[in-house]
TISE-248387 format. One line per 8 residues: for each residue x negated, y negated, z of C-alpha. Coordinates in nm, 2 decimals, padded with zeros to 4 digits. Last residue first. Layout:
N
X,Y,Z | ...
***
This chain:
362
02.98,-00.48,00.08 | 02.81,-00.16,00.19 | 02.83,00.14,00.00 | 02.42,00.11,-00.09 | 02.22,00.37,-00.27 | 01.85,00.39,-00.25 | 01.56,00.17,-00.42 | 01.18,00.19,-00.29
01.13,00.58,-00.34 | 01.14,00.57,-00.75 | 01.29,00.57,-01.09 | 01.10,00.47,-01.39 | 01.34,00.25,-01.64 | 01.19,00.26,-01.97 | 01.11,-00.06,-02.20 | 01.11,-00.04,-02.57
00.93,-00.24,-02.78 | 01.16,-00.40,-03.04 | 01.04,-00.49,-03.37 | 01.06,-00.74,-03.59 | 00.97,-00.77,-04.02 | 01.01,-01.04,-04.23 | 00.87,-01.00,-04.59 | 00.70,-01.28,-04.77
00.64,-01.12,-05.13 | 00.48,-00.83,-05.28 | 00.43,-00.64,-05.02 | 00.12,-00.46,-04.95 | -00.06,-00.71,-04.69 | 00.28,-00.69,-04.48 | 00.16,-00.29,-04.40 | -00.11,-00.43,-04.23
00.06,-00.66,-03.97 | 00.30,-00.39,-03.89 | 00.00,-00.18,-03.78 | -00.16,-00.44,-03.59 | 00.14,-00.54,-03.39 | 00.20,-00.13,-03.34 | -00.11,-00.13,-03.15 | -00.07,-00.40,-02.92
00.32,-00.31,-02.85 | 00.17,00.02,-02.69 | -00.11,-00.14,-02.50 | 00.19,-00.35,-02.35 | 00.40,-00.07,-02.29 | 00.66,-00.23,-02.04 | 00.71,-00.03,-01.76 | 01.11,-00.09,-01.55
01.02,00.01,-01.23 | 01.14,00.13,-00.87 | 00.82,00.12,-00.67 | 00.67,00.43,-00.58 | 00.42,00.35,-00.24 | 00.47,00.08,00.00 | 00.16,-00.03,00.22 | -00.03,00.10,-00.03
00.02,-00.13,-00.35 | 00.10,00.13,-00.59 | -00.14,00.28,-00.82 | -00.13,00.22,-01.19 | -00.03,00.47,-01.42 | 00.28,00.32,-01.59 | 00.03,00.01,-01.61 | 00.25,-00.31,-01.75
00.53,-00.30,-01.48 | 00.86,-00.50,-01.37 | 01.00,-00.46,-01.06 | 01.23,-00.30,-00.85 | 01.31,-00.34,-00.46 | 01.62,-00.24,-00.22 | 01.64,-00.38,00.11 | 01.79,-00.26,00.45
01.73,00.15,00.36 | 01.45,00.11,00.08 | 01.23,-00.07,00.20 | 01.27,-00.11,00.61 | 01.30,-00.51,00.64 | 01.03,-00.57,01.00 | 01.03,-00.98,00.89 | 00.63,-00.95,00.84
00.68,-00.61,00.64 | 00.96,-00.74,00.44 | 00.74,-01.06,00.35 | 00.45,-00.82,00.28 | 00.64,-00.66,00.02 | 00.75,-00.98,-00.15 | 00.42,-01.14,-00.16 | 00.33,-00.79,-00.30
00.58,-00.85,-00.58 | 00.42,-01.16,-00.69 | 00.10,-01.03,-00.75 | -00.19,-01.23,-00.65 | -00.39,-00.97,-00.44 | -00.36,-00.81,-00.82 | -00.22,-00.51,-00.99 | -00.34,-00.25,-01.22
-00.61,-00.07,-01.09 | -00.62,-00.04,-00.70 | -00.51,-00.25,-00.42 | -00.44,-00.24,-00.06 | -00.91,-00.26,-00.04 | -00.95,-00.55,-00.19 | -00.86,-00.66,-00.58 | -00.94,-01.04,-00.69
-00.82,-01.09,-01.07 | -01.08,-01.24,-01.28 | -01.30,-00.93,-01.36 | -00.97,-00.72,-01.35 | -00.83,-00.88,-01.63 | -00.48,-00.80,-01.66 | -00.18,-00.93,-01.91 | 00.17,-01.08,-02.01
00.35,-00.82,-01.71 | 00.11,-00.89,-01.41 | 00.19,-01.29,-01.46 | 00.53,-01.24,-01.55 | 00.65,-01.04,-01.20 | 01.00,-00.99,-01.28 | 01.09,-00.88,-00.93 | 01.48,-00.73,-00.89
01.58,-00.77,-00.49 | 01.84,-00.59,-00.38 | 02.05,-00.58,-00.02 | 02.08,-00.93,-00.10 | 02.15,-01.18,00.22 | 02.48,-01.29,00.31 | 02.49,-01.53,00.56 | 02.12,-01.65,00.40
01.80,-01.55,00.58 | 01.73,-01.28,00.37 | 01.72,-01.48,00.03 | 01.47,-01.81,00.22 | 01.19,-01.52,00.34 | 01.21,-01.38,00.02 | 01.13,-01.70,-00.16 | 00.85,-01.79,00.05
00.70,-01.46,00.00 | 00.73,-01.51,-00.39 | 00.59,-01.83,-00.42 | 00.29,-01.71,-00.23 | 00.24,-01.40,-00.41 | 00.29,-01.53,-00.77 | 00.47,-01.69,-01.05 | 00.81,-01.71,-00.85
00.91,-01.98,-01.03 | 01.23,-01.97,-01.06 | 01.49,-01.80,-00.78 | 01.86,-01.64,-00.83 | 02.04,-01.55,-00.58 | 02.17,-01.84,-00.46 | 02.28,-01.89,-00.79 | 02.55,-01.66,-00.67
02.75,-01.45,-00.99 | 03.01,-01.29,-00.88 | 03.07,-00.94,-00.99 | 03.27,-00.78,-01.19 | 03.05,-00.51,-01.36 | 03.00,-00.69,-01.68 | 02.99,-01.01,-01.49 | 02.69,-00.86,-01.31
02.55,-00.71,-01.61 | 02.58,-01.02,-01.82 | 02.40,-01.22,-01.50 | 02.08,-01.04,-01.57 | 02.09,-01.03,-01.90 | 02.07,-01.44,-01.92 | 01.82,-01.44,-01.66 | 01.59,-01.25,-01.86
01.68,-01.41,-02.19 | 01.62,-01.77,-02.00 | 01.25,-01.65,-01.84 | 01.16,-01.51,-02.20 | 01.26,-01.82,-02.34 | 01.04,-02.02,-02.10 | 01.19,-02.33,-01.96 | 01.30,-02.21,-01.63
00.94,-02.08,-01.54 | 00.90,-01.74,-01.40 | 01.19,-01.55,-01.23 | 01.26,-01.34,-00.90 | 01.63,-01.18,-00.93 | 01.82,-01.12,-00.63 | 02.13,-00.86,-00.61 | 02.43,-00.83,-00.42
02.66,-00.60,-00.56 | 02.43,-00.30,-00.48 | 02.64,00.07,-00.53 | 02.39,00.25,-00.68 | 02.49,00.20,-01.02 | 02.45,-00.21,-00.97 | 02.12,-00.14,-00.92 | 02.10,00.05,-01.27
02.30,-00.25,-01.39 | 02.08,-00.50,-01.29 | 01.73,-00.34,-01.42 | 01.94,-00.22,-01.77 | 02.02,-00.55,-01.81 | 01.74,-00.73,-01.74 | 01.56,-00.48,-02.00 | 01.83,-00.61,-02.27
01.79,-00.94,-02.25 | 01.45,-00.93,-02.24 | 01.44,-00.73,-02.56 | 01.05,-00.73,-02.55 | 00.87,-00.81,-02.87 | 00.64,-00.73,-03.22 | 00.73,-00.97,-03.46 | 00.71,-01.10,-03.82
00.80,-01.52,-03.83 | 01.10,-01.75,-03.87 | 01.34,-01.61,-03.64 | 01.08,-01.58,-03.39 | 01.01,-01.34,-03.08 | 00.71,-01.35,-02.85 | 00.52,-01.05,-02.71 | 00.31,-01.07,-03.04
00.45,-01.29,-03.34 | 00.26,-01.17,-03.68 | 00.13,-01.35,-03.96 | 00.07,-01.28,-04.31 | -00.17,-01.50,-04.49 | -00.16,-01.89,-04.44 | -00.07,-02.20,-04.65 | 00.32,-02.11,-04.71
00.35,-02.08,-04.31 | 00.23,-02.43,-04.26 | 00.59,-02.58,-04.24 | 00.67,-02.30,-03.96 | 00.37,-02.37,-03.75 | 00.53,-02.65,-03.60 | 00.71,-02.48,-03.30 | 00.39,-02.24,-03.26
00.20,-02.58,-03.11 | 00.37,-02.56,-02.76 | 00.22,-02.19,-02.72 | 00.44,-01.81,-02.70 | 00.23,-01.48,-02.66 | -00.01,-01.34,-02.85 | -00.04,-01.44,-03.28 | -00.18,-01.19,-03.44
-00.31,-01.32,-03.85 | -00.37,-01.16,-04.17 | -00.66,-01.06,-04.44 | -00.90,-01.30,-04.31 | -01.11,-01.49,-04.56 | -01.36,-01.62,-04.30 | -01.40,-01.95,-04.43 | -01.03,-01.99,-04.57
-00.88,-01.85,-04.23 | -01.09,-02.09,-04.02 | -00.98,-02.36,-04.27 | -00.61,-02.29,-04.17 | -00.65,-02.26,-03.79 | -00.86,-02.63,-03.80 | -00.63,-02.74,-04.01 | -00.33,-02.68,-03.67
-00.57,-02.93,-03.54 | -00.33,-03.23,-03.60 | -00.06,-03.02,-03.47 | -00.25,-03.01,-03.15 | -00.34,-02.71,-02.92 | -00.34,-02.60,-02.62 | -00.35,-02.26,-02.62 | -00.59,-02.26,-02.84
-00.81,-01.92,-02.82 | -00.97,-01.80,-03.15 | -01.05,-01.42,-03.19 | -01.19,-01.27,-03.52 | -01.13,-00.87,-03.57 | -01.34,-00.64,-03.78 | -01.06,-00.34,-03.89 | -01.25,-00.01,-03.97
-00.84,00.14,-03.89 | -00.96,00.34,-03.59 | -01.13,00.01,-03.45 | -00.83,-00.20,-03.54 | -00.62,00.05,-03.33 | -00.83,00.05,-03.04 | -00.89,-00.33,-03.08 | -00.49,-00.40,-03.12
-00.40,-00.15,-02.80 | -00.72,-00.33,-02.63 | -00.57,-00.69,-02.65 | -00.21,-00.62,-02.57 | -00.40,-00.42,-02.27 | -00.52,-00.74,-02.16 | -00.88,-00.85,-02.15 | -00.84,-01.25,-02.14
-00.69,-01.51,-01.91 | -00.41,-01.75,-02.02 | -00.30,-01.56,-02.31 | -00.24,-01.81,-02.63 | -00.47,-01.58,-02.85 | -00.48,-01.66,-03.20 | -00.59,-01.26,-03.35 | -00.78,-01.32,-03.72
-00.81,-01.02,-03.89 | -01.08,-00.87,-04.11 | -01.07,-00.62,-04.38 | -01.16,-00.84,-04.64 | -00.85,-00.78,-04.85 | -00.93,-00.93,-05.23 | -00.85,-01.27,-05.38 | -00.54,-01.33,-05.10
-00.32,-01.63,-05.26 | -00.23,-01.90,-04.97 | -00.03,-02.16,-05.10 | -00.22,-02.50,-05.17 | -00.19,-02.76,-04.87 | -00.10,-03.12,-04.93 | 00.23,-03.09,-04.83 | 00.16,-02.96,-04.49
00.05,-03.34,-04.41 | -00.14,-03.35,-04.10 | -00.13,-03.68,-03.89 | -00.32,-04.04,-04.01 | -00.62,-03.98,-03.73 | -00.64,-03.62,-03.72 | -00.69,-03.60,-04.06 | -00.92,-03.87,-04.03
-01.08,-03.67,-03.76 | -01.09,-03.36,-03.97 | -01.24,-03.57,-04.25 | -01.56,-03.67,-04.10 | -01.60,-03.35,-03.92 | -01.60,-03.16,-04.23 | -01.82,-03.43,-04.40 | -02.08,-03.37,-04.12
-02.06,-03.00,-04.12 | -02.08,-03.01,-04.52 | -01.90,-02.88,-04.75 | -01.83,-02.54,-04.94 | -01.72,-02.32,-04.68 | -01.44,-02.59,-04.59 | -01.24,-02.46,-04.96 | -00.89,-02.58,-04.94
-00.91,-02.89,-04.70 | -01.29,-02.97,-04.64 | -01.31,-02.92,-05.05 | -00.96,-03.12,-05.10 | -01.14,-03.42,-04.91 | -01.46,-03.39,-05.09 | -01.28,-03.44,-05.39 | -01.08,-03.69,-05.26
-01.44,-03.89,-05.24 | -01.60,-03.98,-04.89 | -01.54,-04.31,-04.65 | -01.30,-04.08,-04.41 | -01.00,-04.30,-04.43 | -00.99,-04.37,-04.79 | -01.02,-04.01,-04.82 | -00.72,-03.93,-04.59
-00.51,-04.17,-04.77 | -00.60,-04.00,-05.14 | -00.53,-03.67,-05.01 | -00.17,-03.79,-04.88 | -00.01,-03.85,-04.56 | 00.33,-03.96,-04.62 | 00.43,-04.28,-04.52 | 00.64,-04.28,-04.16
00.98,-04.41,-04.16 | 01.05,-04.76,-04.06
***
């Protein structure tokens, strides 16, 4: 049987208050009560959100205040201070929520908080279970723009991950390396696929075999990724290459939550997944760069090295960069005069250093 439609009328019945009321909590939150806020949210909650009954958003004036929905796990990253440097330049206010987890049912919750603060547009960081439905709400809410995450159906501000796992793999593959390890996040990630996908273009780009053995998920951190160096080099044929995608450092930092002693300095955590592969190479005695070659991904193009190997091979992603130019695409969709999709690609640059050398063998 197919599920009735959740109407105004439905939701009042539910809630014991007028449809009024309802359409006040709804469209106009500022106006009612905490109590019959609450009432109705749960009914809302309750009988299952109805985009239908939502009036298209229609800006009065610019307030000059932007709402940023934070999906990073931890907070302070340079995504974060790129959009507050440039907000502060710009005499934007900014308002942060944090939902992660959140349900369809609250999705309102998102909506009303736009209505009672009348924010001019919203920054969305990084991917969340709940973005899949935001689509049918889209006519509801001011502009909004995807950061670190692409969408066909939304502005955004992203990584070609395709394309930087490309250029990683084939610049290995330049120096003579045809067998090559990649170190991946979690399988179902998009970012994770796109990375893996580029990855294994360049290799049959450059004819060569592909060996899942290669390729390891889940490498989140140092642990995961010392086991999983230990495993590559003892195989027959072990890589002479190891490419370390590192997602934790790359999505953000925050060095308040992050435990740093004295091997580390700004930039990169005792948890980082490409020390766990360092110190693996030290424990099993693999001289970096002439047995093993290594290249990761950065966020900090300044940031010290971990000390027991200097200069790592790296492809630097501009996070503070792609904060401030997700601001400044969200502000130039308050002038047009009708829903405008806009994307753009952040580019990535390959910095060449000590830990990667040529290799002839095969």
């Amino acid at each position: 049987m197919a599920k009735s439609k959740v109407t105004l009328t439905k939701i009042a019945q539910h809630a014991g208050v007028s449809i009024t009321s309802v359409s006040r909590v709804v469209h106009s939150p500022h106006l009612t009560s905490r109590h019959t806020q609450e009432r109705v949210n749960q009914s809302i909650e309750a009988l299952g959100f109805n985009a239908s009954i939502l009036k298209p958003y229609s800006p009065l004036s610019l307030s000059k205040k932007i709402l940023i929905i934070d999906n990073q796990l931890i907070t302070d990253s340079l995504i974060n201070k790129g959009i507050e440097s440039k907000a502060k330049v710009l005499g934007y206010k900014l308002l942060y929520l944090r939902f992660f987890y959140f349900s369809e049912q609250e999705i309102q919750q998102i909506i009303s908080y736009t209505i009672d603060y009348h924010v001019d547009g919203i920054l969305i960081i990084n991917d969340a279970p709940y973005l899949r439905i935001l689509q049918q709400y889209q006519h509801a809410l001011p502009p909004i723009v995807f950061v670190n995450h692409f969408s066909l159906a939304f502005s955004c501000v992203y990584f070609d991950h395709l394309s930087n796992a490309y250029q990683a793999t084939k610049y290995l593959i330049d120096q003579g390396h045809k067998r090559i390890a990649i170190l991946l996040g979690d399988i179902e990630k998009e970012e994770t696929r796109y990375l893996k996908k580029g990855y294994e273009q360049a290799l049959t780009r450059a004819n060569i075999m592909i060996s899942q053995d290669y390729i390891s998920h889940h490498c989140f951190n140092y642990s995961t990724s010392y086991k999983t160096v230990k495993k590559l080099m003892a195989l027959a044929f072990p890589p002479t290459a190891i490419i370390c995608s590192d997602h934790i450092n790359l999505s953000y930092v925050d060095r308040e939550k992050f435990l740093f002693d004295d091997k580390f300095d700004q930039g990169i955590s005792a948890e980082s997944a490409i020390c766990g592969v360092i110190d693996q190479c030290l424990a099993m005695n693999i001289d970096i760069p002439a047995h093993l070659s290594l290249l990761q991904f950065i966020h900090h193009k300044g940031h010290k090295q971990y000390r027991p190997l200097n200069h790592i091979c790296s492809m630097y992603r501009p996070l503070f960069d792609m904060g401030e130019k997700a601001i400044m695409q969200l502000i130039s969709l308050f002038t047009c005069p009708y829903r405008e999709r806009r994307s753009s690609i952040i580019d990535v640059e390959l910095v060449t250093r000590h830990s990667t050398s040529s290799n002839n063998k095969i």
